[in-house]
C-alpha positions as CSV (number, residue, x, y, z in Angstrom):
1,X,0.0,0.0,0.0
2,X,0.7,3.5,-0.6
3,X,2.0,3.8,3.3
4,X,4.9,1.1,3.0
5,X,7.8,2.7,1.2
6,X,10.5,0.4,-0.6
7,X,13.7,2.8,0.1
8,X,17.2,2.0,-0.3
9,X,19.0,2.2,3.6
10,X,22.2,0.4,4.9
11,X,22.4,-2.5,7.3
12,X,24.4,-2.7,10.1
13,X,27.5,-3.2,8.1
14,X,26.9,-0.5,5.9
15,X,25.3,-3.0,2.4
16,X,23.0,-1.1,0.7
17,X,19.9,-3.2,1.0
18,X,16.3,-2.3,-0.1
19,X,14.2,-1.6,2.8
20,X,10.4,-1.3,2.9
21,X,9.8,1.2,5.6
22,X,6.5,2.8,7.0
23,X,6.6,5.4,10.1
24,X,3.1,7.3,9.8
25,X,2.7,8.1,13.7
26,X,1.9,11.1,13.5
27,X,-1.7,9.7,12.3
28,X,-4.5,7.8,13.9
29,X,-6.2,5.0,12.6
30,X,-3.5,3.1,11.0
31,X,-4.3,0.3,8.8
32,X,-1.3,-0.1,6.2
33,X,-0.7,-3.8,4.5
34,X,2.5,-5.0,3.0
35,X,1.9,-8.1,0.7
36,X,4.5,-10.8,-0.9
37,X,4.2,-12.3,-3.8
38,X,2.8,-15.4,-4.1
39,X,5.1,-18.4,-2.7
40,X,4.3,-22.2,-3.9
41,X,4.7,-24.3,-0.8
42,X,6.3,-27.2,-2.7
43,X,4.1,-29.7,-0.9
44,X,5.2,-28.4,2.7
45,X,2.8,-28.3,5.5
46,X,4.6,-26.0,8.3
47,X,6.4,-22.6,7.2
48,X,8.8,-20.8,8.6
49,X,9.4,-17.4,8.4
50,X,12.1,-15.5,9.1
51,X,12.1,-11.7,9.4
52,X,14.6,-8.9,10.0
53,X,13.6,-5.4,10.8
54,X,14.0,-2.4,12.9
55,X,11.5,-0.3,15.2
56,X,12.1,3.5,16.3
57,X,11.0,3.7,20.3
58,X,8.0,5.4,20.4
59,X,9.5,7.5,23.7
60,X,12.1,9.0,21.2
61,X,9.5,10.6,18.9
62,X,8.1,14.1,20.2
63,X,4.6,14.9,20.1
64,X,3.7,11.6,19.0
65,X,0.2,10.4,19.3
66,X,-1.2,7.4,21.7
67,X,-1.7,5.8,18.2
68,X,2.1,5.1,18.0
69,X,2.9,1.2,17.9
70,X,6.2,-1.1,18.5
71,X,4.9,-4.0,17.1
72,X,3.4,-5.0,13.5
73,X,1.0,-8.1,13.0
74,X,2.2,-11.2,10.6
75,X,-0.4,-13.0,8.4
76,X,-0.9,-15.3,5.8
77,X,-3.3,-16.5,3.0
78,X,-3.8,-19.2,1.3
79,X,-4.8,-19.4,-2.1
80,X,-4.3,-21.8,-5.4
81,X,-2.9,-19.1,-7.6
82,X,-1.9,-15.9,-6.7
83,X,-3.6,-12.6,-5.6
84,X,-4.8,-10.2,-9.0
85,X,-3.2,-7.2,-8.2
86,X,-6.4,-5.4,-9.0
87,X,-8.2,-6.2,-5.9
88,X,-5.2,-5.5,-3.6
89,X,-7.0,-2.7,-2.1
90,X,-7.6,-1.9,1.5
91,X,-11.1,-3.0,1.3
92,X,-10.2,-6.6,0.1
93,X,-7.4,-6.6,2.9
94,X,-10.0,-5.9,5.4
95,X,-12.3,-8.8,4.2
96,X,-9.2,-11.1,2.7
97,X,-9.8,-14.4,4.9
98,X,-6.1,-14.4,6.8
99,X,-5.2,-16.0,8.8
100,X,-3.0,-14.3,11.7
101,X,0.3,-15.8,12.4
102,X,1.6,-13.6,15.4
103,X,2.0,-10.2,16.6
104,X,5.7,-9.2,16.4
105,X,7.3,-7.1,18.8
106,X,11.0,-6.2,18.9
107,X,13.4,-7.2,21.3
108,X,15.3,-4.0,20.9
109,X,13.7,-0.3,19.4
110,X,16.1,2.7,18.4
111,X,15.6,6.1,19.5
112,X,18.1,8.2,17.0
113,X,18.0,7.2,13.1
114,X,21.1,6.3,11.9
115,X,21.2,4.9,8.7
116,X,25.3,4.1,9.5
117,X,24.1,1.4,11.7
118,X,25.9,2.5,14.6
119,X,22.7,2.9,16.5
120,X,20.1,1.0,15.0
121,X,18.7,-1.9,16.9
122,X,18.6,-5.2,14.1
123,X,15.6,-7.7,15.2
124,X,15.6,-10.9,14.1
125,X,12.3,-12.8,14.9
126,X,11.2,-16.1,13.5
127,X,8.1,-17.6,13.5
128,X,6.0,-20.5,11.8
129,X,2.7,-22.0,10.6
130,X,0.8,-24.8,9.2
131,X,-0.7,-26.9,8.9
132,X,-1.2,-25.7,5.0
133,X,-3.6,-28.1,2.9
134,X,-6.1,-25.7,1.3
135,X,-3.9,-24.3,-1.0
136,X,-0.9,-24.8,-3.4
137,X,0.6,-21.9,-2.0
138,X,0.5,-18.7,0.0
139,X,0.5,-14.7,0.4
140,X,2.1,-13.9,3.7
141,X,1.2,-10.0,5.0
142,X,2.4,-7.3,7.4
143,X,-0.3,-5.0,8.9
144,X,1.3,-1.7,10.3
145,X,-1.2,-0.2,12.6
146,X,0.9,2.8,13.6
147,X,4.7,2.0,14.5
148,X,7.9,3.2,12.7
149,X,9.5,0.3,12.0
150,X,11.7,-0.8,8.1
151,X,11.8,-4.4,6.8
152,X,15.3,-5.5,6.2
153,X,14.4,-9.1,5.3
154,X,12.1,-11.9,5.0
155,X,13.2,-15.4,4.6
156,X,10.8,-18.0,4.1
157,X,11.5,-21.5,4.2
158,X,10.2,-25.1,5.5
159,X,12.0,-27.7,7.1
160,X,12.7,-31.1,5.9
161,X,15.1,-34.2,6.4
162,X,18.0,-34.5,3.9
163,X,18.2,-37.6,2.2
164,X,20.2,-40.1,3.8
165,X,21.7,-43.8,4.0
166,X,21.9,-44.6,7.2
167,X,22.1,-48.9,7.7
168,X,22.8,-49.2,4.5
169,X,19.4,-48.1,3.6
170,X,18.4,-45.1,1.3
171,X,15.9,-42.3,3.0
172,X,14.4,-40.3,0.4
173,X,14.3,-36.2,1.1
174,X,11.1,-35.8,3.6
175,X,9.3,-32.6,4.5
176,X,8.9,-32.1,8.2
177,X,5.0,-32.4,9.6
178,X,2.4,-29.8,10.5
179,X,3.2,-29.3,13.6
180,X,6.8,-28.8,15.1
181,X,6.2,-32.1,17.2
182,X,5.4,-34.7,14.4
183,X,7.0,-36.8,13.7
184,X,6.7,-38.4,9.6
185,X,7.3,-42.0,9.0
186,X,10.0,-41.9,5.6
187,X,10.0,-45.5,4.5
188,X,14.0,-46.9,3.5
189,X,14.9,-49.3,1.0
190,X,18.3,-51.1,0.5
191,X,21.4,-49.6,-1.0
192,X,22.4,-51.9,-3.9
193,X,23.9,-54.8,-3.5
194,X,22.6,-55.1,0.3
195,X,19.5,-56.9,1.7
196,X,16.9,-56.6,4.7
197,X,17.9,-57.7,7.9
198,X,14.9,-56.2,9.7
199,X,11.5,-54.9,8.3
200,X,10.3,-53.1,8.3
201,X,13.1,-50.1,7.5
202,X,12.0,-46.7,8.5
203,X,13.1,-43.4,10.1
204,X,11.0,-40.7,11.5
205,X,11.6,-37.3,10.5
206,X,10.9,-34.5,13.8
207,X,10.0,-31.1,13.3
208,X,13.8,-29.9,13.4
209,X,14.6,-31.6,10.2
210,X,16.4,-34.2,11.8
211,X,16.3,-38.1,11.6
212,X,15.8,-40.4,14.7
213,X,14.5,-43.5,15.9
214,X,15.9,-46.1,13.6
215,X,14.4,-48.8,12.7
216,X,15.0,-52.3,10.7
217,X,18.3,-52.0,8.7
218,X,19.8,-53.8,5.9
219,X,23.1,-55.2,5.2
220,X,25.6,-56.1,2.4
221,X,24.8,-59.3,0.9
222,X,27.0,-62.0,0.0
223,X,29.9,-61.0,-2.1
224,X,30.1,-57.2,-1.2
225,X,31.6,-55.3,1.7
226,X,30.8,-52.3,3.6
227,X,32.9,-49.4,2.4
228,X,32.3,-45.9,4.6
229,X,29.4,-46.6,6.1
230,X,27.4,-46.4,2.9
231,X,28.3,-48.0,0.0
232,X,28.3,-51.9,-0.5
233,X,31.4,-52.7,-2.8
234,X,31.8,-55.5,-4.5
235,X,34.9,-58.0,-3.1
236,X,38.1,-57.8,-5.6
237,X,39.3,-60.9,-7.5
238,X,41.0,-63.3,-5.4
239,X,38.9,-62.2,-2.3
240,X,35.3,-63.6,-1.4
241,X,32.5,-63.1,1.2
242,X,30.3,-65.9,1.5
243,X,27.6,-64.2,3.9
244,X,25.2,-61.6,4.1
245,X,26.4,-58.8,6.5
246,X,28.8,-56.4,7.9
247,X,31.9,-58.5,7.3
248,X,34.9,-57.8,5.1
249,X,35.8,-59.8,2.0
250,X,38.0,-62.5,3.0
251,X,41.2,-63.5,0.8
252,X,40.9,-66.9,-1.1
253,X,41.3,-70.0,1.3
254,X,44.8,-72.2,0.8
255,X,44.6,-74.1,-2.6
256,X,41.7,-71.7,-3.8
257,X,41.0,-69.1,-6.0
258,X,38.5,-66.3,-7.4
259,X,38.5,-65.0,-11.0
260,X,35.7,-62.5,-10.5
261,X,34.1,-59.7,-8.7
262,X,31.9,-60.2,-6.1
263,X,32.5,-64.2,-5.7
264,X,30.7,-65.6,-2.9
265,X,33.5,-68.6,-3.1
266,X,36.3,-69.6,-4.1
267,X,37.2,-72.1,-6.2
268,X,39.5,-75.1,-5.6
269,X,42.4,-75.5,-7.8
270,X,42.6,-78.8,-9.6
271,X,43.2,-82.0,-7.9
272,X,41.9,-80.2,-4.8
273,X,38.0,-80.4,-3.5
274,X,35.8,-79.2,-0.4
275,X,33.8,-81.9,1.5
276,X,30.0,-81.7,1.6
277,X,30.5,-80.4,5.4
278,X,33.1,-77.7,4.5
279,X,32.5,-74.0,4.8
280,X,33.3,-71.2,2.0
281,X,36.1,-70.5,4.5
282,X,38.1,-73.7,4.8
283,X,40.9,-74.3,2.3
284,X,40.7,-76.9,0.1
285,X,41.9,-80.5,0.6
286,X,43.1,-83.2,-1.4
287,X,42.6,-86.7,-1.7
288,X,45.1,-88.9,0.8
289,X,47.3,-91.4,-0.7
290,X,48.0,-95.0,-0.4
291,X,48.3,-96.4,2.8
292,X,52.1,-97.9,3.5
293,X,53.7,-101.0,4.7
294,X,51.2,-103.3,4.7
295,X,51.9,-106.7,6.2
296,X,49.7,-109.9,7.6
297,X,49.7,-112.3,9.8
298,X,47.5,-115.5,8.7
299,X,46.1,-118.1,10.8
300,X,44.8,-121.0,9.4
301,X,41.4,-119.7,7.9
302,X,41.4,-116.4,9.2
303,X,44.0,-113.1,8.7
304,X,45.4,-110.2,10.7
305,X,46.6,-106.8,8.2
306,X,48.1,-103.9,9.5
307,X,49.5,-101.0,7.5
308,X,50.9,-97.5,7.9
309,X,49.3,-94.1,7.3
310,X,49.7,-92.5,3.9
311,X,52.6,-89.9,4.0
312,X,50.2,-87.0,2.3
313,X,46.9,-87.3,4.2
314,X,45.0,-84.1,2.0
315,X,45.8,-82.1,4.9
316,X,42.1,-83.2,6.4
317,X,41.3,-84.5,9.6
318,X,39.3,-87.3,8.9
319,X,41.4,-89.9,7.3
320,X,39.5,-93.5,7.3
321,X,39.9,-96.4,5.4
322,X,38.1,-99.6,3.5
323,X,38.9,-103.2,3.1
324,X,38.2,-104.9,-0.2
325,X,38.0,-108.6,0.0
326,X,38.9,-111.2,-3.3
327,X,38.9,-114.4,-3.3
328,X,41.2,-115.5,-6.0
329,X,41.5,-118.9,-8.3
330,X,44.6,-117.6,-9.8
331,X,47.2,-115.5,-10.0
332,X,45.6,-113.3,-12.3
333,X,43.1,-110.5,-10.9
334,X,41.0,-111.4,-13.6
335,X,40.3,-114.5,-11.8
336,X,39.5,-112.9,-8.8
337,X,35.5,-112.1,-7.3
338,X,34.8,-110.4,-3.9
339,X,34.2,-112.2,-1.4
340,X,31.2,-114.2,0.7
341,X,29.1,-112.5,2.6
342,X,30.0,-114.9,5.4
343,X,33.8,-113.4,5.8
344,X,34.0,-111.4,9.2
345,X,35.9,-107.9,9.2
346,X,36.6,-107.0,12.8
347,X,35.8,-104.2,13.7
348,X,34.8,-103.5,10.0
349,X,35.3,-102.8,6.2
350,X,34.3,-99.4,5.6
351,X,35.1,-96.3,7.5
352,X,37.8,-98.0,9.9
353,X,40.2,-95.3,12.4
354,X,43.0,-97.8,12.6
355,X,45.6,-99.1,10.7
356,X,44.2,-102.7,11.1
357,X,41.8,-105.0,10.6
358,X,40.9,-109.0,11.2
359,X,39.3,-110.7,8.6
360,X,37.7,-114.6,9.4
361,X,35.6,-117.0,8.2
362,X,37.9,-117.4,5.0
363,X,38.3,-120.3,3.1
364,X,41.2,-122.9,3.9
365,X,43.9,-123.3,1.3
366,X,42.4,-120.3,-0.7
367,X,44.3,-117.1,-2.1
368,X,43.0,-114.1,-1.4
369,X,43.5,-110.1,-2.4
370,X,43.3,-107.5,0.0
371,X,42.9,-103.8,-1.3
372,X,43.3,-101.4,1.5
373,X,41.5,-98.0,0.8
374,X,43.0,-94.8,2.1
375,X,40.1,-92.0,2.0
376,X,39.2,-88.5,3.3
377,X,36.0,-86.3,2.8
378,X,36.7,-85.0,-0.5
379,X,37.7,-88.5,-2.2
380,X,33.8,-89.0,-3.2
381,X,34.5,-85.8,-5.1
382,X,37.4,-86.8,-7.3
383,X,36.8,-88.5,-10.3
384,X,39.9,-91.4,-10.0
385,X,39.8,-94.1,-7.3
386,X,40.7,-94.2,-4.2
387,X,44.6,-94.6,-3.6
388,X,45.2,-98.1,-2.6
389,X,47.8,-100.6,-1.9
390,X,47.3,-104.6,-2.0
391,X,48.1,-107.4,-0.4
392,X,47.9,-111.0,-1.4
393,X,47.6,-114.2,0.8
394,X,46.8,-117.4,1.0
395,X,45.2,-119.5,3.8
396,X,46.0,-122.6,5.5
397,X,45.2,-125.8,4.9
398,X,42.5,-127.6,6.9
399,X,40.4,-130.6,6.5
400,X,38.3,-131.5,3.4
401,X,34.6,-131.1,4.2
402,X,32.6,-133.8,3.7
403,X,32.1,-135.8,0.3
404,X,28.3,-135.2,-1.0
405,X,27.6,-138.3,-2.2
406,X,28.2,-141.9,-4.0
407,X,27.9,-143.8,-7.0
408,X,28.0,-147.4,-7.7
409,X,29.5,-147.7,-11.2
410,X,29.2,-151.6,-11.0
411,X,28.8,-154.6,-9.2
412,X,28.9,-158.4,-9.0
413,X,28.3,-161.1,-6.8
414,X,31.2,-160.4,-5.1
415,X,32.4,-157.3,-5.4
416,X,31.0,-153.5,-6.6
417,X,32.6,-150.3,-7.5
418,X,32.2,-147.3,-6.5
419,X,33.0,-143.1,-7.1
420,X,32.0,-139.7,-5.8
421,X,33.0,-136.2,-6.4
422,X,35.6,-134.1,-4.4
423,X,34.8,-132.6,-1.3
424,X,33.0,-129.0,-2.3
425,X,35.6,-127.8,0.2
426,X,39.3,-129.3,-0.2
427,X,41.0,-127.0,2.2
428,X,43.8,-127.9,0.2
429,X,45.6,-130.8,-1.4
430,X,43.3,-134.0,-1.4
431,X,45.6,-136.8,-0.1
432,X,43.9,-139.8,-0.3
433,X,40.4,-141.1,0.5
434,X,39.5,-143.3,3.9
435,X,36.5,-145.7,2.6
436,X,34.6,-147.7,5.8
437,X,32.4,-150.5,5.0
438,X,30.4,-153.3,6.7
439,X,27.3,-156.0,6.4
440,X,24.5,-154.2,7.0
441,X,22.6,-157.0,8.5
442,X,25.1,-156.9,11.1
443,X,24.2,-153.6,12.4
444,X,27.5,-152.1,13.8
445,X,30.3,-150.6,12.4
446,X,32.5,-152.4,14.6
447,X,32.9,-155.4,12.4
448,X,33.8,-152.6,9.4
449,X,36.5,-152.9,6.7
450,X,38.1,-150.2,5.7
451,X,40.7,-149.5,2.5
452,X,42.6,-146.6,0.8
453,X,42.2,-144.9,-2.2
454,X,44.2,-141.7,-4.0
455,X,41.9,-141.4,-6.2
456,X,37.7,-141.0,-5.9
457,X,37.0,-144.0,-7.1
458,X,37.3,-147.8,-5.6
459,X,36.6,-151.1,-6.2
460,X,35.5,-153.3,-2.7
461,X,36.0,-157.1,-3.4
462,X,35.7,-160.3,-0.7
463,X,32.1,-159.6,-0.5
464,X,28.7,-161.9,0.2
465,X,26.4,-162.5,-2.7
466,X,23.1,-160.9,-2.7
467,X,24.3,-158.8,0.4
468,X,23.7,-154.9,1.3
469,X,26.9,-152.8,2.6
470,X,26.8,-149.7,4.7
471,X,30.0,-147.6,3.1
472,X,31.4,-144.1,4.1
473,X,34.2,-141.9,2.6
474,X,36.1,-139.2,4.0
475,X,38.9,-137.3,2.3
476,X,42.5,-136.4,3.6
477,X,45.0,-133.4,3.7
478,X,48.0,-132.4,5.5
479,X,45.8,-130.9,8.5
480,X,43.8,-134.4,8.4
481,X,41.1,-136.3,7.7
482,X,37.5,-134.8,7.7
483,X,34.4,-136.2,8.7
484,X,32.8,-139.2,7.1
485,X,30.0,-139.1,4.7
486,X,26.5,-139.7,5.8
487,X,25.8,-144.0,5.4
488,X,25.1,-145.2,2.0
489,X,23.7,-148.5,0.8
490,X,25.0,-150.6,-1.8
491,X,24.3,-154.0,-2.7
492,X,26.1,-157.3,-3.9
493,X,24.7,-159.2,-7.0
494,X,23.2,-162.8,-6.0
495,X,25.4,-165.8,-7.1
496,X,24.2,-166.6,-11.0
497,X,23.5,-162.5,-12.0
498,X,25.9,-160.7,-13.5
């Protein structure tokens, strides 16, 4: 309005500044309006205003009036678009639907004008409002009603939360509530390359503009490291990190290596593996080799092996070893099969801590192989055998087992002969043959016969016509005679049949 007069003046420090002043206290009834432009809010709910001016004491002016004032009243309006300067007269001002922000009164007042600024009193005053939803933006105005005061400056602002990563989460820029005691929920997500450790991630942003109260977070994942606090880098070549989290990349495990950026493990060189149980951190292991110095100890039908550990156990703790089993007709391995079922490993075949074993139940006068097995946790992940040494043995001899059965080839009246197969079970070279005989009718072996044979075949003479014999066979070796076949009945011819 007419009565607010934009005047160059100095400020304390003697810049020229543009002032709007006003000082009509010499007359009653004031009423004079100073209006801003029209300010878009950008979306904020609170303002702030800042405001710098000057007030003459009303003491210091002579014959002034009881009208003279020391304080000036602050307002604001809010609008879609602004004001049309056509209707910016006193009579819309006096109707205008403002809203009043505060009545401003200065700290200190001057009582000499200096524009110098060696003795004019500076105010600084600052005050805000909101909550703004009606419009997209705002008029602010000073009402004079009768001081003698100049505006230096007006600064108007609103308040909001820089964006921020904070626990590795992003915050995106928030404006500050309505009121200077909210608090606005900004929602976080991860930086890249991390992931949520706790949901949900949030901050609240007070009334100040700052951040507080924390909550969830997020960390770097697998394959990428913290780096100040904000950043999530990848891990270099040669480095891993196998976990999500705060920790750093590691370097590449003994025996191990990374080609790549952000590996989450290493590889193993070749020839050397991780077990199923192995973690991303443990180096990498090889295969053991063969067990050494292998020696036995037979006893007739059974065998005691002991060897020595292999000189280069993988560098693994959990060396353990197998017993194969052949049975062997020959001295070729082609010749060879594995073994019963019936032969006894004490305390086992598969998986065995020591460095020996006792096998039983073997066959008498039999050669056998024994492949001794020297393997760690990673030898199911090569793709050769198992490193192995052999031993070959054969077993004492012990008595046949008994001859199956008997045939009579031919007979007479006084005589019959007789054959049978081998025992199934020789236990080693067949001697000779033991065959006991007698009348049936007498009833007891006591008045038996008995003869030889080297072969399995005989021929029993001296006998009754027309007369049944009970005969029995057993077979001979080095350790002895086995048992005696079950009884079997063959009979003479009668005199005059052939």
């Amino acid at each position: 309005t007419p009565q607010w007069e934009e005047v160059s003046g100095y400020d304390e420090n003697l810049n020229t500044i543009r002032t709007y002043q006003v000082c009509n206290v010499f007359e009653p009834s004031q009423n004079n309006w100073l209006l801003t432009t029209y300010i878009d809010r950008r979306a904020a709910q609170r303002i702030y205003v800042e405001i710098r001016f000057t007030v003459r004491d009303c003491a210091s002016i002579p014959s002034v009036l009881g009208s003279c004032k020391e304080t000036f009243n602050l307002y604001y309006l809010e609008t879609e678009r602004a004001v049309s300067e056509g209707i910016k007269g006193v009579e819309y001002w006096a109707n205008a639907p403002f809203l009043k922000v505060d009545t401003i009164a200065a700290d200190e007042s001057f009582s000499q004008v200096d524009f110098g600024g060696r003795l004019m009193k500076v105010n600084t005053e600052v005050r805000s409002f909101g909550p703004l939803s009606k419009g997209k933006g705002f008029h602010l105005a000073f009402q004079d009603l009768g001081a003698c005061m100049s505006l230096l400056a007006v600064r108007v602002f609103y308040k909001k939360c820089p964006s921020v990563v904070q626990n590795f989460a992003f915050f995106p820029e928030t404006l500050t509530g309505a009121e200077s005691t909210s608090l606005v929920i900004a929602r976080g997500s991860c930086i890249p390359n991390a992931e949520e450790v706790d949901v949900p991630i949030k901050l609240y942003c007070n009334g100040d503009g700052e951040w507080m109260v924390p909550i969830g977070s997020c960390s770097c994942k697998a394959g990428f490291e913290p780096d100040n606090g904000n950043v999530c880098r990848a891990c270099p070549q040669g480095t891993f990190k196998s976990f999500q989290g705060a920790g750093l990349c590691q370097q590449c495990p003994l025996n191990s290596r990374s080609t790549i950026e952000a590996a989450t493990l290493c590889g193993c060189r070749n020839g050397y593996y991780r077990g199923d149980m192995d973690k991303a951190e443990d180096v990498c292991t090889s295969v053991p080799s063969a067990p050494r110095n292998v020696v036995s100890v037979v006893n007739q039908t059974s065998v005691m092996v002991e060897w020595h550990p292999p000189r280069d156990i993988g560098h693994r703790e959990d060396l353990s070893y197998n017993v194969l089993c052949r049975r062997c007709h020959s001295n070729e391995r082609r010749a060879c099969q594995p073994c019963d079922d019936s032969v006894a490993f004490i305390p086992g075949k598969q998986g065995l801590k020591e460095t020996m074993v006792e096998i039983s139940k073997l066959r008498a006068h039999t050669s056998y192989t024994f492949e001794i097995q020297a393997v760690n946790g990673v030898s199911n992940k090569s793709p050769y055998p198992a490193q192995q040494l052999s031993i070959n043995i054969t077993t004492n001899q012990a008595a046949p087992s008994v001859v199956p059965i008997m045939h009579q080839v031919s007979s007479t009246s006084r005589s019959f002969s007789l054959s049978w197969p081998p025992p199934e079970q020789p236990n080693g070279i067949i001697l000779d043959y033991e065959i006991l005989y007698f009348d049936k009718s007498l009833s007891s072996s006591l008045n038996s016969s008995m003869v030889q044979s080297k072969i399995p075949n005989v021929v029993l003479e001296g006998l009754r016509p027309g007369t049944g014999y009970v005969v029995q066979v057993r077979a001979r070796t080095v350790a002895g005679y086995g048992a005696y076949s079950k009884d079997m009945l063959f009979q003479t011819l009668t005199d005059g049949k052939w």
